[in-house]
VEXDREN-2710 file (C-alpha; in Angstrom, 1 decimal):
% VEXDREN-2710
k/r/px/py/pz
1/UNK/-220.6/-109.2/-65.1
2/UNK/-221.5/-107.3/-68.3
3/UNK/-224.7/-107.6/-70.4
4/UNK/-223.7/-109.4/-72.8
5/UNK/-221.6/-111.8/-70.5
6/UNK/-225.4/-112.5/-68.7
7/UNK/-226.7/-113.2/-72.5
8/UNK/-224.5/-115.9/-73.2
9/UNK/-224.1/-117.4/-69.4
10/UNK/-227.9/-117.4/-69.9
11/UNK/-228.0/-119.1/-73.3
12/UNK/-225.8/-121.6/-71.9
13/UNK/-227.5/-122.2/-68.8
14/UNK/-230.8/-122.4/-70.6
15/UNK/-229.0/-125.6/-72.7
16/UNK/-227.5/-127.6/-69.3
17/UNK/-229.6/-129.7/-67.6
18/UNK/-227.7/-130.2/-64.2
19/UNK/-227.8/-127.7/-61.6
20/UNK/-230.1/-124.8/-63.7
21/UNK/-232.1/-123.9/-60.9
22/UNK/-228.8/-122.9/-58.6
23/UNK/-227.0/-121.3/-61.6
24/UNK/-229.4/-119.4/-62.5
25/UNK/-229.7/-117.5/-59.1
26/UNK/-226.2/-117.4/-58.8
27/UNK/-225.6/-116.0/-62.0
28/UNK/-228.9/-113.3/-61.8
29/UNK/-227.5/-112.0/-58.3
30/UNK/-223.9/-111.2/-59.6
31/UNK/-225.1/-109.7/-62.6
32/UNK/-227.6/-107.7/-60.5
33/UNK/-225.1/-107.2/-57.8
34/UNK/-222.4/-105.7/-60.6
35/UNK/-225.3/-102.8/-61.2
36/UNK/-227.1/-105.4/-63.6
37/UNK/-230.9/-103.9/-65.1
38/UNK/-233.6/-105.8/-64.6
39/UNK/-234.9/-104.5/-68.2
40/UNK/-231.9/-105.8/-70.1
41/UNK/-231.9/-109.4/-68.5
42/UNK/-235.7/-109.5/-69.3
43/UNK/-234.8/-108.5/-73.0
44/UNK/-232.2/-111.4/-73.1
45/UNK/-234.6/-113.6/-71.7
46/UNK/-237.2/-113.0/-74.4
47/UNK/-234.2/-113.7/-77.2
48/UNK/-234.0/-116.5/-75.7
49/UNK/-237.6/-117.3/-75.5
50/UNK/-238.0/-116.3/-79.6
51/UNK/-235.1/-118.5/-80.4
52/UNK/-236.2/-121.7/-78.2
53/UNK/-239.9/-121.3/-79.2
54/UNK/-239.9/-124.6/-80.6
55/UNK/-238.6/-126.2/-78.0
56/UNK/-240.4/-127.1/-75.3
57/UNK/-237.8/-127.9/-72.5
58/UNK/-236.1/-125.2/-73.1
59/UNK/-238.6/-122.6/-73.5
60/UNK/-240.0/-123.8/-70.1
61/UNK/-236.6/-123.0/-68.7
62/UNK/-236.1/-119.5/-70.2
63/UNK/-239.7/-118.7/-68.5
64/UNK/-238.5/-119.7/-65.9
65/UNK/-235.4/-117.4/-65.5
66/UNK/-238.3/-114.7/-66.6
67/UNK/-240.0/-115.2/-63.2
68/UNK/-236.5/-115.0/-60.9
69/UNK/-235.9/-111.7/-63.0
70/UNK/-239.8/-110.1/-62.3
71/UNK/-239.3/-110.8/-58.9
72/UNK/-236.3/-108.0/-58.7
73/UNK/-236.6/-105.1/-57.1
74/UNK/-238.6/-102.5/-58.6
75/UNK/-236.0/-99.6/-58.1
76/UNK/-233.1/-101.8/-60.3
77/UNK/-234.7/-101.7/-63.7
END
């Protein structure tokens, strides 16, 4: 999975309301997996914090991909 692949499976995910929790971790640990950074998925998760700022729901979601990603280990950044 590229990085900008992540991005928009992220945007998307962050928009769905059925199974987020499970995509999410399915879709961190194949990006991760592929040789993913955790530096550039925490960048796309802020994007997506900026852009959904008004909106709560979703902003609670993006945070919550945020704490799957600072959770990685240290050595992939």
């Amino acid at each position: 999975m590229t990085d900008q692949e992540l991005f928009k499976t992220l945007k998307r995910i962050v928009r769905q309301e059925e199974h987020f929790s499970t995509d999410v971790l399915d879709v961190l640990r194949t990006y991760k997996n592929a040789g993913g950074k955790r530096k550039i998925a925490e960048k796309f998760v802020h994007k997506l914090e900026v852009a959904y700022e008004d909106n709560e729901v979703l902003n609670e979601r993006t945070r919550k991909i945020r704490n799957v990603i600072s959770v990685w280990n240290k050595k992939n950044k």
